[in-house]
LUMTOR-878103 format. One record per residue: residue in three letters; x, y, z negated of N, C-alpha, C in turn. Coordinates in steps of 0.001 Angstrom, whole numbers, padded with zeros to 6 digits, always signed. Example, Ala and Ser with C-alpha at 12.3 -4.5 7.8 and 13.67 -1.06 7.14 Angstrom:
ALA+013190-005690-007800+012300-004500-007800+013200-003300-007800SER+012850-002250-007080+013670-001060-007140+012900+000030-007870
END
This chain:
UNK+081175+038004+236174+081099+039397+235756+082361+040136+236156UNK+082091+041859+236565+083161+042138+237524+083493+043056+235737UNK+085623+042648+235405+085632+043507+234071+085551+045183+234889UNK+085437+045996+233599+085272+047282+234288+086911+047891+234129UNK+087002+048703+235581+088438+049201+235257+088558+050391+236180UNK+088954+051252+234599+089142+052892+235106+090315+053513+235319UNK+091290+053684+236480+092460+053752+236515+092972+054943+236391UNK+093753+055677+235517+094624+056624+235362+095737+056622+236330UNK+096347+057312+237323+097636+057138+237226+098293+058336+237178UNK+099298+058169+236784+100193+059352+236482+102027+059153+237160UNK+102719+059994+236967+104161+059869+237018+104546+058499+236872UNK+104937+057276+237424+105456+056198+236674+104978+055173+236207UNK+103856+055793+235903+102979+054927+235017+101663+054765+235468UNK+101023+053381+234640+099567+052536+235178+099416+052960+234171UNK+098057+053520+233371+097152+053142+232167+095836+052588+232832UNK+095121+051373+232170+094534+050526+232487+093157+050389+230617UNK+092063+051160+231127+091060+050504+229822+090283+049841+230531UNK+090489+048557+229817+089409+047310+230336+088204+047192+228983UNK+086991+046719+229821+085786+046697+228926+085770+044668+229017UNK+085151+044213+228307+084215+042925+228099+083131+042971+227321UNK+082068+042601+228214+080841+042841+228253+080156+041756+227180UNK+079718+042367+226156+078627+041844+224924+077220+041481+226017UNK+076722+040242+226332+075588+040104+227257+074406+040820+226121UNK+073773+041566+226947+072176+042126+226083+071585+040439+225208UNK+071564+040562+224136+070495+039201+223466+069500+039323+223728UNK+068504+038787+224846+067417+039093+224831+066413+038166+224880UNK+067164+036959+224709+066284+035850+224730+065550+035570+223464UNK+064037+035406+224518+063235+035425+223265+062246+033555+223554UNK+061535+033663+222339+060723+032501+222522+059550+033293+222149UNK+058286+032748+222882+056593+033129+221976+056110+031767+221083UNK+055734+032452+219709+055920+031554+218772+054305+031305+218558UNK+053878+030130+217956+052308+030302+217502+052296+031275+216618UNK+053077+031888+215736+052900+033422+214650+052987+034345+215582UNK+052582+034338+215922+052296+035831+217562+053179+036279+216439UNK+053975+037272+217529+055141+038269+217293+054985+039345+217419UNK+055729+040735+217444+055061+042169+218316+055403+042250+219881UNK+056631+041105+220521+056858+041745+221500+058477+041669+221856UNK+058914+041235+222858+060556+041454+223202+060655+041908+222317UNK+061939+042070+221990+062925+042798+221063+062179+044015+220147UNK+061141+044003+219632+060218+044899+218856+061014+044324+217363UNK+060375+045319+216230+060709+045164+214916+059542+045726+214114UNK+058993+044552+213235+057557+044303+212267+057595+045694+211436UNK+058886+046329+211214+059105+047868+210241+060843+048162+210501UNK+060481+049565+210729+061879+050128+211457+062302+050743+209983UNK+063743+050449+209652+064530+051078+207967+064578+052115+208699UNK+065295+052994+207721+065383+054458+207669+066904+054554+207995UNK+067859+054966+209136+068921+055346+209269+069075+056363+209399UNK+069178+057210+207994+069303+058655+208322+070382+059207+207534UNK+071114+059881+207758+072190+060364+207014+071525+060515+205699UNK+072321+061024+204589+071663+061664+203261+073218+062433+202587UNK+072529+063470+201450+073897+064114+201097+075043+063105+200097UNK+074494+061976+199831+075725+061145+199676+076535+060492+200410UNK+076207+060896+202078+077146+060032+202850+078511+060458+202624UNK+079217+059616+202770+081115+059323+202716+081494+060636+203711UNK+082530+061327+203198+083368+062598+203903+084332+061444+204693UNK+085147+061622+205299+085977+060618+205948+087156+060359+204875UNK+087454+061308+204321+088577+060827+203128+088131+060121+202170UNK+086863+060041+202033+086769+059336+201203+086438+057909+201977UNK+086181+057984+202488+086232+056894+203865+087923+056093+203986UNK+088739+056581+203967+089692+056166+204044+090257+056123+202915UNK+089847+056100+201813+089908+056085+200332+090089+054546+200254UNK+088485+054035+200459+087888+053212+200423+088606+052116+201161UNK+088927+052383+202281+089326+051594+203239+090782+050959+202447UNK+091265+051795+202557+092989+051758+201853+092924+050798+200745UNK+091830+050627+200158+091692+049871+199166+091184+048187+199411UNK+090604+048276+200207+090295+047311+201181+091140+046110+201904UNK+091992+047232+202744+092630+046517+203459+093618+046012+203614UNK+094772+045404+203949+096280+044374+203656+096992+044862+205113UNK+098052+045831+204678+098958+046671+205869+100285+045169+205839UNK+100147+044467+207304+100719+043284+207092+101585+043561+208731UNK+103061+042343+208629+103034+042238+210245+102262+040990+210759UNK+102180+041209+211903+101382+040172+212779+101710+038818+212973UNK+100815+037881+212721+100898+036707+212813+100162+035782+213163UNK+100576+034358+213400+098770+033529+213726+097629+033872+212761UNK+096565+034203+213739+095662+034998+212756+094428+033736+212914UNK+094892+032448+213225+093319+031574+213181+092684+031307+211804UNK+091561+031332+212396+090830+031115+210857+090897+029509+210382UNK+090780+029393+209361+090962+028140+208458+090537+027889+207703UNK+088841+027161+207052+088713+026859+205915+087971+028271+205305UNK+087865+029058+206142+086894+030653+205806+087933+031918+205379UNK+089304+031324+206092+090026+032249+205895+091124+032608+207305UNK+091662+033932+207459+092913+034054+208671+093346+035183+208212UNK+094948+034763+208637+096094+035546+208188+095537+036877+209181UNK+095316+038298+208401+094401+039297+208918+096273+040652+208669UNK+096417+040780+209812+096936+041884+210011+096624+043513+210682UNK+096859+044404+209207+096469+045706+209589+097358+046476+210128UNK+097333+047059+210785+098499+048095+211632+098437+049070+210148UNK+099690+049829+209882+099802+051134+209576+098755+052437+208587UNK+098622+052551+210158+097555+053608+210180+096052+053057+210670UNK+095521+052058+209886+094709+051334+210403+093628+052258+209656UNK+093595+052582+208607+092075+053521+208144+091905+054831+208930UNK+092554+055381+209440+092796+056060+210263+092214+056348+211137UNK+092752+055298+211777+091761+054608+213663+090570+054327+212996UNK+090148+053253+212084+088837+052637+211457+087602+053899+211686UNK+088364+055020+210567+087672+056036+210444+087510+057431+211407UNK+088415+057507+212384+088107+058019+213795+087526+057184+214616UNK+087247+055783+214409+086623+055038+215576+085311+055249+214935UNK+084737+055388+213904+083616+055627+212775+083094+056627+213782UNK+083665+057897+213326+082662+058958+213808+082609+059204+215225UNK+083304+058757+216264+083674+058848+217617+081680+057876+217676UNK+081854+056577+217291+080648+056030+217300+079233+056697+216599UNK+079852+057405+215829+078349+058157+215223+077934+059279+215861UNK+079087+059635+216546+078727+061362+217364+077758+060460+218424UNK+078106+059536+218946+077627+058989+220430+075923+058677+219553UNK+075781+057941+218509+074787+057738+218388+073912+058937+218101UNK+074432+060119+217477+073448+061121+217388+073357+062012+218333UNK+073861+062109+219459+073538+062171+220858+072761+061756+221427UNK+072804+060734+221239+071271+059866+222126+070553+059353+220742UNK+070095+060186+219892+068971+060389+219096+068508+059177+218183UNK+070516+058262+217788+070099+056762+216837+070925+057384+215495UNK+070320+056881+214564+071088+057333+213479+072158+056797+212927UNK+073388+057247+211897+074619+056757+211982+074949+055733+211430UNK+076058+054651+211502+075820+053707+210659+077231+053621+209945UNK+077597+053145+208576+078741+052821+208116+079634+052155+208366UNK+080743+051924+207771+082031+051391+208123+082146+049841+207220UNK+082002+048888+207634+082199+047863+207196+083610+046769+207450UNK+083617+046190+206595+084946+045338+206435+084975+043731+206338UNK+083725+043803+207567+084172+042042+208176+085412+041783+208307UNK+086074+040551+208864+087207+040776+208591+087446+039984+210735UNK+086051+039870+211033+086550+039259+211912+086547+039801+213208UNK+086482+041534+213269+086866+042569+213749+088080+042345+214176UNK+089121+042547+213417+090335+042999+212893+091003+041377+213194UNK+090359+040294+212689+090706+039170+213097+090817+038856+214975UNK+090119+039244+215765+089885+039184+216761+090585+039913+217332UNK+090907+041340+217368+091518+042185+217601+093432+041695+217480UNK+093698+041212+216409+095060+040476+215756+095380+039023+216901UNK+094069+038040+217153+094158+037420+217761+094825+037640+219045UNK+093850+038756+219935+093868+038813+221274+095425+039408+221890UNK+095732+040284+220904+097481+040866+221034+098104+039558+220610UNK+098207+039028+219292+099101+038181+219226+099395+036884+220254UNK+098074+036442+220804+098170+035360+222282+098145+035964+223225UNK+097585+037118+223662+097903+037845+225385+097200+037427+225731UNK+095959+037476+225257+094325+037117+226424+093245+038156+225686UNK+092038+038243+226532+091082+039489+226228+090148+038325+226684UNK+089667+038625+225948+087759+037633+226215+086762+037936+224556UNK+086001+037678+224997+084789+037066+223856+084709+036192+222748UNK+085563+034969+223836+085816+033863+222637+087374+034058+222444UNK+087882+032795+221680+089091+032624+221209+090145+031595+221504UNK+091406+031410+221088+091827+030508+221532+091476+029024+220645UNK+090676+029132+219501+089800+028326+218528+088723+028274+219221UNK+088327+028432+220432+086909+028234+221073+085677+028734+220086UNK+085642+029821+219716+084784+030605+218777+084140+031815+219398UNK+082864+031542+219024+082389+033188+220153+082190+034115+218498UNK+081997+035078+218905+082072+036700+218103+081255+036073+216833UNK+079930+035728+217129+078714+035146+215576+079527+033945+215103UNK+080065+033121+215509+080841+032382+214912+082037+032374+213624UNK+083090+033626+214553+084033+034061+213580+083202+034781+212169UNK+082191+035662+212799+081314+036773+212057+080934+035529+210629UNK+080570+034584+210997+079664+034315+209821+081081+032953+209420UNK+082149+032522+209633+083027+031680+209331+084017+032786+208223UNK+083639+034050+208711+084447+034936+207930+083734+035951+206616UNK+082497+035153+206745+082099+035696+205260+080692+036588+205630UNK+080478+036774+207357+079554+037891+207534+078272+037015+207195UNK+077329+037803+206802+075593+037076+206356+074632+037857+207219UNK+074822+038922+207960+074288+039729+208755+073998+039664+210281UNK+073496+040162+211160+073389+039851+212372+075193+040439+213358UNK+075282+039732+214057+076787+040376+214694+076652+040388+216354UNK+076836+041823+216358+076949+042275+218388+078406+042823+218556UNK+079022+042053+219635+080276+042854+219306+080767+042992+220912UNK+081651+044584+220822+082281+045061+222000+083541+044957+221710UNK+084477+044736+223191+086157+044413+222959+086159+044749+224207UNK+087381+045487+223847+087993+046523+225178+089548+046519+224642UNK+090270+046689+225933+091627+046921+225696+091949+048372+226580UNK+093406+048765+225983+093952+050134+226877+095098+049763+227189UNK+095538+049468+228449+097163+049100+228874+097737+050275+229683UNK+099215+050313+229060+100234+051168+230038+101185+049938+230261UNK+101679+050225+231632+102858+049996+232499+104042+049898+231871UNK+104032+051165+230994+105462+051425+230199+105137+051994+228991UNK+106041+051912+227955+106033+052050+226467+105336+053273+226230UNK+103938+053442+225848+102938+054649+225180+102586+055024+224135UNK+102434+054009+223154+101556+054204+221837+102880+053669+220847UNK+103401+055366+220406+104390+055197+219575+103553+056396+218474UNK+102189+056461+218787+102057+057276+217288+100281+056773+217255UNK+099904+057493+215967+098645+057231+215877+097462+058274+216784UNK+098451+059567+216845+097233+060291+217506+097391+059452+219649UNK+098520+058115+219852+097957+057972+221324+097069+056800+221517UNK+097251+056433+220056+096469+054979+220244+094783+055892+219899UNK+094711+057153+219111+093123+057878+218848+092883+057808+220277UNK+093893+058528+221300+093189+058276+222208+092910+057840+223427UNK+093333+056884+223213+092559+055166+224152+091621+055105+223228UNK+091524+054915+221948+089978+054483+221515+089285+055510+221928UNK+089295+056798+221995+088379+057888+222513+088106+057886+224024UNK+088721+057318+224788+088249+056703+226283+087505+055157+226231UNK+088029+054575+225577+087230+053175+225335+086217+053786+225015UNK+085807+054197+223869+084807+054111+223171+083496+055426+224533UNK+083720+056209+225109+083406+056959+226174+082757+056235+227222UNK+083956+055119+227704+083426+054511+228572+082595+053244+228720UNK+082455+052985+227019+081600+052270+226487+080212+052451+226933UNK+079966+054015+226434+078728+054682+226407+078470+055222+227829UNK+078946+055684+228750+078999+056964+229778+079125+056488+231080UNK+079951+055165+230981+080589+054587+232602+080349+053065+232122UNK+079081+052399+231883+079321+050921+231323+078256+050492+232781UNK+077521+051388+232918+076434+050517+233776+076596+049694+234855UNK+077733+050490+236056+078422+049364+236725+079201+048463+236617UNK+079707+048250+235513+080673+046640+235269+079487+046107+234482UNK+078627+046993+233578+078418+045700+232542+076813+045773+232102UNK+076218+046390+233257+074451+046364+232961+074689+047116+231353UNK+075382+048359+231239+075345+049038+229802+075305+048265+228723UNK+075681+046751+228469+075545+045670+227409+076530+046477+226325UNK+077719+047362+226503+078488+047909+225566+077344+049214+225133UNK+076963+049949+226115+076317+051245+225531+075010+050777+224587UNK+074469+049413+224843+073021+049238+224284+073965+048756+222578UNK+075174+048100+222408+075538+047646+221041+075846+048743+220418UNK+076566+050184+220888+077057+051008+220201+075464+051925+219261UNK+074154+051916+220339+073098+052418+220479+072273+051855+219801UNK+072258+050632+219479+071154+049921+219443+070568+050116+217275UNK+069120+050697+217614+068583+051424+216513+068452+050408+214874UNK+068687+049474+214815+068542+048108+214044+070148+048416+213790UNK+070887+048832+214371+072814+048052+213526+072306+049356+212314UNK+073079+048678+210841+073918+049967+210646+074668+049694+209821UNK+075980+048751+210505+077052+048882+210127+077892+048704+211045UNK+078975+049223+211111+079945+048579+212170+081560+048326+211722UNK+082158+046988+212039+083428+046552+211297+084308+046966+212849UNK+085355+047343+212561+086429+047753+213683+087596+047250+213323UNK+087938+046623+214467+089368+046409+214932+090535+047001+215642UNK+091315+047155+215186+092411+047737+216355+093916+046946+215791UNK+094029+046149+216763+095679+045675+216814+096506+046627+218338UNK+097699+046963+217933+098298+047292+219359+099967+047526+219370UNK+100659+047337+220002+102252+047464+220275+102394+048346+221261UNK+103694+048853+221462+103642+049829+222619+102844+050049+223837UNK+102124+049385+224523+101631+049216+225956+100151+049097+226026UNK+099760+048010+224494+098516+048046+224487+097709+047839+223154UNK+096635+048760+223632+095637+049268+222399+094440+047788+222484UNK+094162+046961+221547+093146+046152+221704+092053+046738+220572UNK+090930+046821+221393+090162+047366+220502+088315+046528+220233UNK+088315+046306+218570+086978+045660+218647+085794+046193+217637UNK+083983+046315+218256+083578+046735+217576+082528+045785+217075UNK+082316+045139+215841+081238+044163+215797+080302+044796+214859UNK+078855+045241+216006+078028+045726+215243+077041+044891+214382UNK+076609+045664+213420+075685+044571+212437+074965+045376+211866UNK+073342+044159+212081+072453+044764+211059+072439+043870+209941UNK+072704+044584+208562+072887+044127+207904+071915+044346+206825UNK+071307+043830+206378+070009+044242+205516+070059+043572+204041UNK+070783+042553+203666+070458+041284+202923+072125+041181+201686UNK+071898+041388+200726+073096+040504+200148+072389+038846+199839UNK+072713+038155+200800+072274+036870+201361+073388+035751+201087UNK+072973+035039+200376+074063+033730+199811+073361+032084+201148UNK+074061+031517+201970+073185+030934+202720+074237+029233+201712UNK+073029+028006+201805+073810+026659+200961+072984+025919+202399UNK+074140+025169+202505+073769+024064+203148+074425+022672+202272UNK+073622+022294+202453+073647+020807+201958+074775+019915+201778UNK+075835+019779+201587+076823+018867+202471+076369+017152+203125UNK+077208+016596+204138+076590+015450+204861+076227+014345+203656UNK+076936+014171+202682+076427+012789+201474+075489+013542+200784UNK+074618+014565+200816+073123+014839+199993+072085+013786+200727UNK+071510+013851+200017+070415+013037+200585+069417+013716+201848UNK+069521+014829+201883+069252+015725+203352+070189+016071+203598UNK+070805+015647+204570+071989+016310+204904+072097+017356+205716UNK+072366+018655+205759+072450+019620+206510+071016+020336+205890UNK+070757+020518+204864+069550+021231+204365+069836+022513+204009UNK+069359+023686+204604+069426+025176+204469+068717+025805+203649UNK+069426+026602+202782+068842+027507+201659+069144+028980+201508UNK+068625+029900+202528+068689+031288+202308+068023+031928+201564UNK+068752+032307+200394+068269+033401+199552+069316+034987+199540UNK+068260+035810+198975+068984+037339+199550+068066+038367+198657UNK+068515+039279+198773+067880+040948+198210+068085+041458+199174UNK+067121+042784+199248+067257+043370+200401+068109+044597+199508UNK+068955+045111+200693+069804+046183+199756+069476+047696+200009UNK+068527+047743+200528+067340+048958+201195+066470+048438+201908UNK+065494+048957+202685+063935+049196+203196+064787+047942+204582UNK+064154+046941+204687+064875+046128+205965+063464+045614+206636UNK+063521+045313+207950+062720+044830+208887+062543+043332+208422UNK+060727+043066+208401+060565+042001+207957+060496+040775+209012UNK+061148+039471+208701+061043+038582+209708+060147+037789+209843UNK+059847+037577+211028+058642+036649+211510+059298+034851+211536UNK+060282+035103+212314+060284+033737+212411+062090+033303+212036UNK+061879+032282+212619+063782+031805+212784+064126+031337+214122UNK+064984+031733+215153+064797+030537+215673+066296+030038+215548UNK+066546+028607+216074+067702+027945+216501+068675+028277+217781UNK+069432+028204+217452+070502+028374+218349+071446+027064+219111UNK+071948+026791+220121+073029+025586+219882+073688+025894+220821UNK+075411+025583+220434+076528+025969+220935+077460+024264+220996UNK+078374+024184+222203+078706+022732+222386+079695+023237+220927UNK+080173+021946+220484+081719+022432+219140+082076+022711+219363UNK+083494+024078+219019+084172+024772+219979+085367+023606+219640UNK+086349+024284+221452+087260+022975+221772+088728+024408+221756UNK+089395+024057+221820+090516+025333+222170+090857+025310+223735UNK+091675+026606+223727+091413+027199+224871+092531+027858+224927UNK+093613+027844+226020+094796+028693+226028+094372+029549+226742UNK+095715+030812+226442+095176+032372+226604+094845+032099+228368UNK+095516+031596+229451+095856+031831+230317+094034+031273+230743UNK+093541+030026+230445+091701+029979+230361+091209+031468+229635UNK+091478+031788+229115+090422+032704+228392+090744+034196+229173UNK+091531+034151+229765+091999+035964+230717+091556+035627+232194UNK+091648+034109+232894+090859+033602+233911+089015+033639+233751UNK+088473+033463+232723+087317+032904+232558+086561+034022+232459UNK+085044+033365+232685+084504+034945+232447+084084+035520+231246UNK+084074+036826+230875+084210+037694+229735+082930+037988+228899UNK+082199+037277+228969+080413+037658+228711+080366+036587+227967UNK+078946+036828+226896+078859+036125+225907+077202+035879+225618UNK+076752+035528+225356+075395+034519+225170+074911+034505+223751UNK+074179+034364+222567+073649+034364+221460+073737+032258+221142UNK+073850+031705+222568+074214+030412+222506+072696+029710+222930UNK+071975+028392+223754+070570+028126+224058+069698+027554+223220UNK+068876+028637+223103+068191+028642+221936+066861+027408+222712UNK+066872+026632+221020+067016+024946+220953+065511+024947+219638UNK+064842+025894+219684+063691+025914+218983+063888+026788+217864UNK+063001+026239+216439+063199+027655+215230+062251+026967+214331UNK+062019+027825+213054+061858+027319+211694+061002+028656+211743UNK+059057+028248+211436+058002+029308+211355+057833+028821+209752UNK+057042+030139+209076+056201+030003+207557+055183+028631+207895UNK+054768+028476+206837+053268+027324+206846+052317+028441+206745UNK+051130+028501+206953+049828+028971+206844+049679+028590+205002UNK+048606+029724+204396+048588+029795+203744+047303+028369+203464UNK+046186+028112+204487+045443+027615+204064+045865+026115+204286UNK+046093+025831+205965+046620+024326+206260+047693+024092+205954UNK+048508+024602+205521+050331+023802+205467+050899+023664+206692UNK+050166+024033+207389+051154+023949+208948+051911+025348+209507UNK+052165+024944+210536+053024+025663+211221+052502+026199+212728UNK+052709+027432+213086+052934+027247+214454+054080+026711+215535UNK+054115+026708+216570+054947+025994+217808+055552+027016+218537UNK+056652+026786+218648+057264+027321+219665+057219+026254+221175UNK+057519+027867+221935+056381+026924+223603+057617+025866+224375UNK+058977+025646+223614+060241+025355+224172+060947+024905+222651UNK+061409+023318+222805+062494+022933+221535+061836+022640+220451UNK+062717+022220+219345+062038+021817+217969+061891+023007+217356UNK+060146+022462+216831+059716+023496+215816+059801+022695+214343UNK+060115+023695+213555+060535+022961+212177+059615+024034+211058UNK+058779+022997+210029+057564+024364+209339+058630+024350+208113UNK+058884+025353+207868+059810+026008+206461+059278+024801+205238UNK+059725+024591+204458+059374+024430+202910+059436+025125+202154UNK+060357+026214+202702+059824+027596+201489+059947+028886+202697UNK+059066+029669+202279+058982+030960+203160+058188+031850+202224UNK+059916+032865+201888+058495+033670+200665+059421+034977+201249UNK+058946+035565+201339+059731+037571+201915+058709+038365+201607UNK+059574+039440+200464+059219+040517+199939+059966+041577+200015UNK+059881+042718+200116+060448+043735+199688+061558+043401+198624UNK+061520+042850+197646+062786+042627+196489+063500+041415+196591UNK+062738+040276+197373+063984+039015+197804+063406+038093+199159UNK+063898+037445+199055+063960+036653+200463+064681+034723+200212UNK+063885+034177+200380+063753+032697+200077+063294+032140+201031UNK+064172+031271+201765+063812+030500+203033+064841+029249+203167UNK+064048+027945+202939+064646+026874+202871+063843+025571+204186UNK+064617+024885+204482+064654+023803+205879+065505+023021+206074UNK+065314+021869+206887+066027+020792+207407+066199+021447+208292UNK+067851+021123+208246+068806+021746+210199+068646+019862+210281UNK+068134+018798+210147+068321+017645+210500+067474+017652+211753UNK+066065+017800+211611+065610+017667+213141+066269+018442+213859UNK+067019+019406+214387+067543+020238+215094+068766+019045+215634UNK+069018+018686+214724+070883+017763+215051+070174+016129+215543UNK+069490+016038+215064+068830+014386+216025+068136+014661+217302UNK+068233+015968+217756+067924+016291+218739+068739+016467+219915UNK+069537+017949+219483+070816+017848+219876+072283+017682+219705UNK+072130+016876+218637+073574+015924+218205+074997+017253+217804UNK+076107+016871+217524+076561+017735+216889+076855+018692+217977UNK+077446+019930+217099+077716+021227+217712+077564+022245+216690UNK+077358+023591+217712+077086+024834+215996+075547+024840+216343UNK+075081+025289+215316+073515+025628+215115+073970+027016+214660UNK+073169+028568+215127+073195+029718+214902+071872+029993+214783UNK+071862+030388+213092+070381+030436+212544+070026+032364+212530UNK+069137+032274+213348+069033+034035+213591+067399+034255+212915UNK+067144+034641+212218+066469+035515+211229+065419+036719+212067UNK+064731+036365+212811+064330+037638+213914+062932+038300+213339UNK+062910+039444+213725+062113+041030+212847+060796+040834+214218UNK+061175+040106+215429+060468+040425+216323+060046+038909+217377UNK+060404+038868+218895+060296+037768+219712+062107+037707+220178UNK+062716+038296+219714+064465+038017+220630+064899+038233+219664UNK+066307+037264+220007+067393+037567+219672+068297+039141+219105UNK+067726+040174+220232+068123+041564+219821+067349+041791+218548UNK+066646+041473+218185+065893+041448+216626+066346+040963+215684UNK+067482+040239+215518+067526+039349+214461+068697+040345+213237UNK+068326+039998+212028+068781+040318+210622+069925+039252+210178UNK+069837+038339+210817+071291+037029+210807+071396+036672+211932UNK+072683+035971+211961+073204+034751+212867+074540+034466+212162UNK+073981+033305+211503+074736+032263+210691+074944+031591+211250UNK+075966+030755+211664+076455+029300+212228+077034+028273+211298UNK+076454+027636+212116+076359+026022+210872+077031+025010+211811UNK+078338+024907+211587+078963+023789+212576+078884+022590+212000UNK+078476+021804+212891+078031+020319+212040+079106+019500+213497UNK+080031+018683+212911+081035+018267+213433+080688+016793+214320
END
């Protein structure tokens, strides 16, 4: 993948915004529960503004309350946690990177989505300045759904990362770092098609997110900037089993829906090798694109009359033991064991899909089984 690069020059100076390309999820499987269709959704929620949406101060109310104004440090995660450093004026940027993304979406006719406080935005973002590499993954060999759901996320995660470099010392205030994110975020939407098949304009766009967690770490020269979009539908508690249960690796998603959410058809599986680490100097060589991980089969309802299941036409099919989705909760329990005697350890990324792809899905949980 060629990164995209739009060159400024001026007096003296290089400014340099680089994009890395979120690959479109579009891999789908056809399941015996006939589906609607590629990337379709069984019922579209309602993203529409209303007169209680957040003013931006109060937006940054919120935020301020939220967040930990820290200096920078190893930010790897550990145990479901990483040392998370906020710049400053981080609600700030959060909440100008907010509406910069909502103007774009009500432009091209998607409705707006809120400001959320994953943490692995901001984690990623902390990462990529503090080691001096730009990629997808990490120097923990972690792609974006990984950190997303190691850091507490229960929701689906698409995420864009772009950086802004000068030559010589630039971003000594908050209104120069606003704007590199206001060219990032531009050339996200406006100039993506030749570096990146629009994979950034379809995440900022895409009618299913509505939330988005933002990152921004940066020092004089450079702005790193990250957006991990999410549809988030579910306050969703996910239990897996630990290895001495007598099923080991047994999955138990339960959830409320926290408004009107797209109902899911199926599950499928995901599998990713374990991640291995990776120094910065691999990860700024390597290429910048990212994958949902090869999807390795999925988990359908039983029929109401036989107890069975349908098949997926590729990988293990696994029939639920519980599959109950309503409007007021959501109960879905399975063995990740046939999945792992299959393909032995690694992560399993359990995606929750409204439709036939990946771009459909309401989760991607990862389940690293060592």
């Amino acid at each position: 993948m060629i990164i995209a690069a739009l060159v400024l020059l001026a007096a003296f100076m290089l400014a340099v915004p680089y994009l890395s390309l979120a690959l479109k999820q579009g891999y789908s499987f056809l399941s015996g529960s006939s589906t609607t269709g590629p990337g379709t959704v069984t019922s579209t929620p309602s993203n529409t503004t209303s007169a209680s949406s957040p003013t931006s101060s109060e937006i940054n109310t919120q935020c301020s309350s939220v967040v930990s104004v820290k200096n920078l440090a190893a930010p790897d995660i550990r145990n479901g946690t990483a040392d998370i450093a906020y710049p400053s004026d981080y609600c700030t940027l959060a909440t100008y990177a907010l509406e910069l993304v909502n103007q774009d979406r009500s432009t091209n006719g998607t409705g707006p989505v809120s400001l959320d406080y994953n943490q692995a935005a901001q984690q990623h973002a902390d990462s990529m300045l503090y080691y001096g590499y730009f990629s997808h993954f990490d120097t923990q060999g972690y792609k974006p759904y990984m950190r997303y759901s190691l850091l507490g996320g229960r929701g689906a995660d698409f995420e864009n990362v772009a950086y802004y470099y000068f030559s010589v010392p630039h971003f000594f205030s908050t209104d120069a770092v606003e704007s590199a994110i206001k060219e990032l975020e531009y050339s996200m939407v406006y100039n993506d098609s030749s570096c990146c098949a629009n994979g950034h304009r379809y995440n900022i766009l895409g009618s299913l997110h509505n939330q988005v967690s933002i990152g921004v770490a940066y020092n004089s020269t450079t702005v790193y900037f990250d957006e991990e979009f999410e549809n988030n539908y579910l306050d969703l508690n996910l239990t897996v089993a630990p290895a001495s249960a007598s099923d080991p690796y047994y999955v138990t998603m339960k959830g409320v829906p926290t408004g009107s959410f797209p109902t899911p058809s199926s599950l499928y599986v995901a599998f990713d090798d374990y991640p291995t680490a990776a120094t910065s100097a691999q990860l700024n060589s390597s290429p910048h694109e990212y994958d949902p991980g090869r999807l390795v089969g999925g988990v359908l309802p039983r029929t109401a009359f036989f107890g069975e299941c349908g098949q997926f036409s590729s990988g293990t099919t696994v029939c639920a033991d519980t599959w109950s989705v309503t409007p007021r909760a959501l109960d879905i329990a399975f063995p990740l064991e046939p999945f792992i005697k299959d393909y032995g350890s690694g992560v399993y990324t359990l995606y929750l899909v409204t439709g036939s792809s990946t771009d459909s899905a309401i989760t991607s949980l990862s389940v690293l089984v060592p």
